[in-house]
N, C-alpha and C positions, 0 to 999 in steps of 0.2 A: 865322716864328720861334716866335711862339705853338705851331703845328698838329706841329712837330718839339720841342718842349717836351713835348707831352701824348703826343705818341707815347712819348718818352725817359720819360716816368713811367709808362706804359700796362704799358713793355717791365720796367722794374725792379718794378713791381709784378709782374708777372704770374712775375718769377724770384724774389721774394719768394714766395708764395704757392706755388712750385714746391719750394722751398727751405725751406718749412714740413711740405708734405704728405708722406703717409711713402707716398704711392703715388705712383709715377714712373712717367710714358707713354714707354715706349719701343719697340719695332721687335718686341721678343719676347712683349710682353705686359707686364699691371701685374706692378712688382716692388716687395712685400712692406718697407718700411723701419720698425725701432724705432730713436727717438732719445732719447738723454737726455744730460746734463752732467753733468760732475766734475769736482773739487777735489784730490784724491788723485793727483798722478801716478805710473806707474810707472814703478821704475830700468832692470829689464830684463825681455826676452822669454823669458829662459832658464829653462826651467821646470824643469830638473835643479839650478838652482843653490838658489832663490829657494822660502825658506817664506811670505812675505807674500801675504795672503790675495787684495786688489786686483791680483798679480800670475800668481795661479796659475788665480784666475777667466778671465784672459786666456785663457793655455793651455789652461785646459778647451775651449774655444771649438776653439780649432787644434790638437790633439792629441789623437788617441783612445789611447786603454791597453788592455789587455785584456780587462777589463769593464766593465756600466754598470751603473746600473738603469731600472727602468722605474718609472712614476708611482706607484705603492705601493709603490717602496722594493722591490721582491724583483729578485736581481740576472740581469744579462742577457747574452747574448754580445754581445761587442763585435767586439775583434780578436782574439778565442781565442771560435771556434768549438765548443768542446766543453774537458773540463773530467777530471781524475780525479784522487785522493789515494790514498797509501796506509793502512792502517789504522790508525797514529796521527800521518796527518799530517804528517807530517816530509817524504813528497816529492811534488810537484804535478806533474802533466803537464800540458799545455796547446796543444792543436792549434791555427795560428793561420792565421785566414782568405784562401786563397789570393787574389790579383788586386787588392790593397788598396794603394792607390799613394802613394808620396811624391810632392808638388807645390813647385814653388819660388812663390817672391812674386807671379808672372805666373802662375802656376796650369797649369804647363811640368811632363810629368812629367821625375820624377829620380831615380826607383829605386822597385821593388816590396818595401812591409815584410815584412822576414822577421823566424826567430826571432831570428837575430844584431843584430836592433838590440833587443833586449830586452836582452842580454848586453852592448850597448856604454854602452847607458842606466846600467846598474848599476854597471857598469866606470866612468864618469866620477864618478857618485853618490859611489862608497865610494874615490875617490881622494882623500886626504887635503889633496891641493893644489888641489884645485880650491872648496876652501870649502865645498861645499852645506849647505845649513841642513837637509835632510831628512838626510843620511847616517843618523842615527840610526835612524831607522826602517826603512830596510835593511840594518844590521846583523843583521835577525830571521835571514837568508840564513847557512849555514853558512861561518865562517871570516871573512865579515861585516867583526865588528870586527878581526880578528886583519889583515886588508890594509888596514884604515883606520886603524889602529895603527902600521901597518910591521911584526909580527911577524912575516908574510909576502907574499912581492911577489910569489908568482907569483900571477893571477888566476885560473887554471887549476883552484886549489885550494877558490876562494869558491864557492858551494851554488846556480850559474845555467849551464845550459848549453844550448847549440842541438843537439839531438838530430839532427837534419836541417834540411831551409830552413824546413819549414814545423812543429816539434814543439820547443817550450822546457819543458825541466824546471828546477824549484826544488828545492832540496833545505835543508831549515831545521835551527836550530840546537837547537831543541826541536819536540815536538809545538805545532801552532797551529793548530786546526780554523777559526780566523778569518783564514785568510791573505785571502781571497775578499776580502775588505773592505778588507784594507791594499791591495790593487792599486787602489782606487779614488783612489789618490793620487798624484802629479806623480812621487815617487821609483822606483817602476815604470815610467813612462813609456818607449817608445821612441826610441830616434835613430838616423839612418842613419850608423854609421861610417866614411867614407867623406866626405862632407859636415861631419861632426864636425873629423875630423882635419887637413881643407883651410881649415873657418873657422878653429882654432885658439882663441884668446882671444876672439876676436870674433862666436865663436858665441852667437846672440840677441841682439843689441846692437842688431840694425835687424831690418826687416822681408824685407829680401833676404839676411841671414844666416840667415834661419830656414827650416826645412821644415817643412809641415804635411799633416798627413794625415786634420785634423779636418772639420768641417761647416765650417768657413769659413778664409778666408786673409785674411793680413791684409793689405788697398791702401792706406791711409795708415796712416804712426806721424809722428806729428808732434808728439813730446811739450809740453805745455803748448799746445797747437794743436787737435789734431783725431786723433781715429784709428778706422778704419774695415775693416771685418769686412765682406769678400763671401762667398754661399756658396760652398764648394768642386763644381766640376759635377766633380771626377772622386772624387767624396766615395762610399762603399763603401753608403751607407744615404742620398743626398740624396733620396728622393722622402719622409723624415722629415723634412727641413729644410723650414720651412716660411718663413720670414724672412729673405727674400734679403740684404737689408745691417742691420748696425750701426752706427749713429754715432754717436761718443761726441765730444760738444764740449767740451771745457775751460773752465771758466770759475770761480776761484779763490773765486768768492762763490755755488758753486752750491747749496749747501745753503740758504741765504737766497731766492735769485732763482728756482730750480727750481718754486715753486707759481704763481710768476705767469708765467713760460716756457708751465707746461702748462696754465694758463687759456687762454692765448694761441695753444694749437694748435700751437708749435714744437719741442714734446719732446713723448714719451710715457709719459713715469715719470715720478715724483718725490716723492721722502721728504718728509714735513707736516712740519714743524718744528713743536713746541709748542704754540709761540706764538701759532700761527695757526690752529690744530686748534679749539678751541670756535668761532672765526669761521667757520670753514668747516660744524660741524656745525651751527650757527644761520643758515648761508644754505642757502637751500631747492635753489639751481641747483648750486652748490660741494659741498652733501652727498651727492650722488648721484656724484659723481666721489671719493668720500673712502672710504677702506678698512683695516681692519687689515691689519697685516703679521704674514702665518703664524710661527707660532712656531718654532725650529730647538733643534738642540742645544750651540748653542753657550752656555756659561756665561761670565758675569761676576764678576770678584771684586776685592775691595781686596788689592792686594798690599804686604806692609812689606818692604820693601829693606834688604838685612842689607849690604849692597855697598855704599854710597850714592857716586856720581861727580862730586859736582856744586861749584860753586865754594866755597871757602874764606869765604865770606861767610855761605853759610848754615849753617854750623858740624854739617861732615858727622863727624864726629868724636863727636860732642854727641849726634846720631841713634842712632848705632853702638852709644853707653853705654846710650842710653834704650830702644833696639828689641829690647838683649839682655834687658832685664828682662820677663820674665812678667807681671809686673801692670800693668808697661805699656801692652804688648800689648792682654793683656785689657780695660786701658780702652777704649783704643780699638774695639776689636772689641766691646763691648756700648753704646758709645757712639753709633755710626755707627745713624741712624736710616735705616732702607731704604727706607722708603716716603716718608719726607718726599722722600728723591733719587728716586722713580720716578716720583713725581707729576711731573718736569721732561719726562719722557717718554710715560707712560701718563697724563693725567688722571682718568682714568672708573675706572677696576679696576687700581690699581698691587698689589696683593695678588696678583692675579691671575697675576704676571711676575714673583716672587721667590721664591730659589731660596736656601734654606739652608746644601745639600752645594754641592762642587763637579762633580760627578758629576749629570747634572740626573736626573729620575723620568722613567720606561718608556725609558730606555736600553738596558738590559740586566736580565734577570731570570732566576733561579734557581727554576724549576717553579712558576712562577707567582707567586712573590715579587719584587716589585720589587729592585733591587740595594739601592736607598736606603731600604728597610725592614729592611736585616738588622742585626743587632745585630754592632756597638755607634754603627750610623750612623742608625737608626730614630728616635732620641731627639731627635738635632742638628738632623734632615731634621723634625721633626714642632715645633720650638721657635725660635721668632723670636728671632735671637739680641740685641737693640736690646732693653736694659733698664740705662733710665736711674739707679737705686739701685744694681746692681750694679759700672755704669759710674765709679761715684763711690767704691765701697767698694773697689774696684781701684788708680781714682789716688791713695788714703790710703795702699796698703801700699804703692805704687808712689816717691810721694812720703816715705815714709819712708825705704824702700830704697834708692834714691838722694840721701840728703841726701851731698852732699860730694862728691858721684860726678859728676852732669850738672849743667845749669846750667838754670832754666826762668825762661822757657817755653821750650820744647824746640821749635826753629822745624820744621815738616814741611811738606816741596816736595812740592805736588802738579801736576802738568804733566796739560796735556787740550790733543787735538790742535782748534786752532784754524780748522781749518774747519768744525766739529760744534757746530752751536751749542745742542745739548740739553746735549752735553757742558760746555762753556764753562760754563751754566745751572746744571747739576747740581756742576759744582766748586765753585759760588759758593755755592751751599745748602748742600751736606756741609760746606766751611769755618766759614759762621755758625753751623750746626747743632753743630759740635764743639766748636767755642768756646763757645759758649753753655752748652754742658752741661757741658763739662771746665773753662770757666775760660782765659782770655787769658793768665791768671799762670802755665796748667802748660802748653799747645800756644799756637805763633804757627804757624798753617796759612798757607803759603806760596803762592798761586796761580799757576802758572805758563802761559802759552801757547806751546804747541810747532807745530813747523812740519807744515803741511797736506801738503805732501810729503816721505816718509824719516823718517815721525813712531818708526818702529818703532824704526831702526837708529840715529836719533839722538837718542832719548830713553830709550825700555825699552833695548833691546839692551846699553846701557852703561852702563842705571841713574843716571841723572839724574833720578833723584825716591827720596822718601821714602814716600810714602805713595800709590797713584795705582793708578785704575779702570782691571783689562788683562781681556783676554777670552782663550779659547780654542775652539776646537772639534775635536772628537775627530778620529781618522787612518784610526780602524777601530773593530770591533765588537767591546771589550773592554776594561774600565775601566783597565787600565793605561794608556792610552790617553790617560785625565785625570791621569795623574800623570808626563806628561813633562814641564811645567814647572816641576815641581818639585825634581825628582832632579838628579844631577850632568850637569852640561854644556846644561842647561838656560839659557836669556836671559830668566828673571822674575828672583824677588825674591831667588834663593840664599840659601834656609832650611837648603842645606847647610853654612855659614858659620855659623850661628847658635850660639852660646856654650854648654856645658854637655851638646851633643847629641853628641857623637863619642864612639862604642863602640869596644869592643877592637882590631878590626881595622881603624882609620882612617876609615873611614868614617861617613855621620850615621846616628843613629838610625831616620829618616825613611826613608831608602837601604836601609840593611838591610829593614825593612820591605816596601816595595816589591820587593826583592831576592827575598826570600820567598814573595812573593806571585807573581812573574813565575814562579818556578820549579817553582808546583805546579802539578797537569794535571790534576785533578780540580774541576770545573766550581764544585760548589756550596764545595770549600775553598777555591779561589781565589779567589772571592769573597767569602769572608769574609775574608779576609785582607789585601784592597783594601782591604774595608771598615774594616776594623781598620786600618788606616795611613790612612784619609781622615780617620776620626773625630781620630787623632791628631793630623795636620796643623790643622787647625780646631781643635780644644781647647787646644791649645798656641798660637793663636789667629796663626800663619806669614799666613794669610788671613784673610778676611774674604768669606765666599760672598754675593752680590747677585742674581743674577737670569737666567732665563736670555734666551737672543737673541729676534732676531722680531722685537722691541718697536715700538711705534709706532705710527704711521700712514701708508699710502704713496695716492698717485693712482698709478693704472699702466693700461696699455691690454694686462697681460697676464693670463692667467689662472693661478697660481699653481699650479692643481691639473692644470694637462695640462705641467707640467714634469718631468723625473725628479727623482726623491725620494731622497733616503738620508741618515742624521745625521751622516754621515764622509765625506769625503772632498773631491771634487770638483764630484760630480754634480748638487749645487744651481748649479752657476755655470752650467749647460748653457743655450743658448738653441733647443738641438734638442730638435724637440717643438711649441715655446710657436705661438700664431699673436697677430698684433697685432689686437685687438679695435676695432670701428668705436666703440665705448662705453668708457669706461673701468667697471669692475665694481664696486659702489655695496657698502656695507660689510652690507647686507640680502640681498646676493646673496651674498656672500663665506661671511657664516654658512650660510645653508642650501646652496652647494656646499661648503664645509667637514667640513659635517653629512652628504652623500651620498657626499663621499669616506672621510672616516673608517668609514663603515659598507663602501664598496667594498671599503678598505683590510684590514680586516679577512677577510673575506670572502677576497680575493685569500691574504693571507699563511696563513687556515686550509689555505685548499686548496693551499698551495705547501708544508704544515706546518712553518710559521714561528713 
């Protein structure tokens, strides 16, 4: 009994230890595994429906689109072959890669992508009953909004057509020399219509409703379970795949448990939480596995809720009164100290990670000016806007203004999703922090904890908060780009609501602006004219700009700098490319390839004359 005892522990260890290592023996050779754990589930696979970011990374995975880039960011053929415009951009031709296959779940082919599934992709996008969260952004397409509208049903009419099987033209509604870079996003996408019109509603729902034609398919979805990404072998570009499987394990407290998982050899990523970042960088064995996380473009900001949804108890009514006033506002917006909330996330250089615009620097630039140095946005972008005197000379005219009007303290619901515990950290700071300087008597800062999954659609999306840290990241390569949160039909704070702002023709102030600014085609006026509505939105104090992405600290066993690169789209979610490193990459190695990418990067984009 003893000798079938030790066998019985011999055999479970040895499938423990199998079950840890991301190298699997089997019959073809070692096959390549990264793992890590989440917290975040996602609703669906349908990557024409869905803007959330946890779920369109999925689909970058299993979906190829027309372009990509490559590791410096300079963009590459993907499933279009080859490329032409006419001379001001209004219509795109696009030859697309013969012999590139659709696969079902078992990796079975099921049809060769043609141009017609670019045309069914758009076709579902810009159907108005289908919901998609991206419609807007292919609206750019001629007639666009006018079938997303209903003004016209025939689709015949909208600006996408299959020239033949293998040649799709676009034909746009203005000049857009930056179409190149919207393609880099889920609402271009492909689908086989055919496949499309047979799943019906239930198309992306599971992993056997979906087709893929990316670097990987997906073998398990087992939400709140497990889900698991094998590479695609009839994949158009697999000898670039370099990581045969994915596996992501679930597990509700992963952001907590993730650094002692990768202590432990059982994942290969995992975000530092805080808390644990100087311990790690004062253990000599845990520092060398500890790294920054490369900075991106996506911005942070405090949004004020002109909407507010949320129960009768926290007297949303009372918000409404206090959010339309300016000097409200303005308190809040010089009150919020930025750095004391970075320090929850960056300890060493929180300075380093704050972003004044919402438009973050080297975005986009005008002959060598940055965008966020043109005037009248030079001043905001160069001025900390946390200044505690003027914070208080605000709630005076504030609290004057409103005597009779609101009632204080003015309770403000701040909601942070509950599985991010920098997050959870940094609500508890910016609350004392506000209080402390505005006074208990004029704000009661509300703290709220929302759900780790569906945090978007059941907190932002419907505006169940007052006050509360949202992010975005750009679509494409063109500062309008940063101002789809904020315009009409937008799911932030609706600054279009805001009292006092509505011009002649119905619309806000803000809108019009924007409006203007989309409409001009002259490089360097249009961006002043962005610029001139971003300054507005901030001065009129709608936001509160925080910081841009990146931030923190990661352990990872991947190399950051053999990923493709781009500030828009999708192309950061890629796992083609990456290989899984026997070492995890020590935050001394990270600076100095950091240091020989940016010089490559350069280098590349001169010679591509970028």
């Amino acid at each position: 009994m003893k000798r079938i005892c030790l066998l019985l522990l011999a055999v479970i260890f040895a499938s423990f230890l199998a079950a840890c290592s991301n190298k699997d023996d089997e019959s073809s050779g070692e096959i390549s595994e990264f793992r890590k754990v989440y917290a975040g589930e996602i609703k669906t696979l349908n990557y024409l429906k869905t803007a959330e970011a946890n779920e369109f990374a999925m689909s970058a995975n299993l979906i190829d689109g027309l372009i990509e880039y490559d590791k410096y960011g300079i963009v590459q053929p993907s499933l279009a072959v080859e490329w032409t415009a006419n001379e001001d951009s209004t219509v795109w031709t696009f030859k697309i890669r013969e012999g590139v296959k659709w696969v079902d779940h078992e990796g079975e082919e099921y049809a060769e992508v043609v141009a017609q599934d670019f045309v069914d992709g758009l076709n579902y996008v810009l159907d108005a009953k289908n919901e998609s969260s991206t419609a807007w952004i292919a609206t750019v397409v001629k007639n666009g909004n006018a079938f997303y509208n209903g003004e016209i049903t025939d689709f015949s009419q909208v600006g996408v057509k299959a020239l033949d099987k293998y040649t799709l033209e676009y034909t746009l509604e203005n000049p857009t020399p930056y179409f190149l870079s919207m393609l880099n996003y889920v609402c271009f996408f492909p689908v086989n219509g055919d496949f499309l019109a047979d799943k019906g509603e239930t198309f992306g729902t599971t992993r056997e409703t979906t087709l893929y034609n990316g670097a990987y398919i997906l073998e398990k979805f087992e939400p709140q379970n497990e889900r698991v990404l094998v590479k695609n072998e009839s994949y158009w570009d697999k000898d670039n795949v370099f990581i045969d499987r994915l596996r992501f394990k679930y597990n509700k407290e992963a952001l907590t448990v993730a650094p002692e998982l990768f202590l432990r050899g059982e994942i290969d990523s995992a975000d530092i939480p805080t808390s644990v970042v100087e311990e790690w960088f004062n253990d000599e064995e845990k520092k060398t596995k500890l790294r920054q996380i490369q900075n991106n473009f996506y911005t942070y900001f405090y949004a004020l809720n002109f909407n507010p949804q949320y129960d009768a108890e926290y007297e949303p009514e009372n918000w409404k009164i206090a959010v339309n006033n300016k000097n409200f506002r303005k308190s809040l917006f010089h009150a919020l100290d930025r750095k004391s909330a970075m320090l929850t996330t960056e300890p060493f250089n929180p300075e380093s990670l704050l972003n004044n615009t919402i438009t973050p620097k080297n975005f986009v630039d005008v002959e060598g000016v940055d965008y966020t140095q043109l005037a009248p946005l030079a001043d905001i972008s160069n001025t900390d806007s946390f200044n505690a005197d003027l914070a208080l000379e605000y709630k005076e005219k504030a609290l004057t203004e409103l005597e009779g009007k609101a009632t204080f303290p003015v309770k403000v619901v701040m909601p942070y999703n509950s599985s991010m515990p920098d997050w959870a950290n940094r609500t508890q700071v910016v609350e004392q922090q506000l209080e402390n300087l505005l006074g208990a008597d004029y704000i009661d800062v509300i703290v709220e904890p929302g759900p780790s999954t569906g945090f978007l659609s059941e907190v932002r999306h419907p505006g169940k908060y007052s006050l509360m840290e949202v992010n975005w990241g750009p679509d494409y390569a063109d500062p309008s780009s940063y101002t789809d949160p904020f315009t009409e039909g937008g799911t932030y704070n609706k600054p279009e609501l805001a009292e006092g702002y509505t011009e002649a023709n119905g619309k806000s102030k803000y809108q019009n602006m924007v409006d203007a600014a989309k409409a001009e085609m002259d490089i360097a006026k249009r961006y002043e004219l962005f610029a001139e509505a971003e300054s507005f939105l901030i001065e009129e104090a709608f936001v509160i700009p925080y910081a841009v992405g990146g931030t923190g600290y990661i352990a990872s066993k991947l190399n950051p700098f053999e990923a493709q690169y781009s500030p828009f789209g999708v192309t950061l979610e890629k796992f083609k490319g990456q290989k899984v490193l026997a070492e995890p990459m020590s935050n001394e190695e990270f600076k100095e390839a950091l240091a020989q990418w940016e010089k490559e990067r350069a280098e590349a984009l001169a010679k591509a004359g970028k």
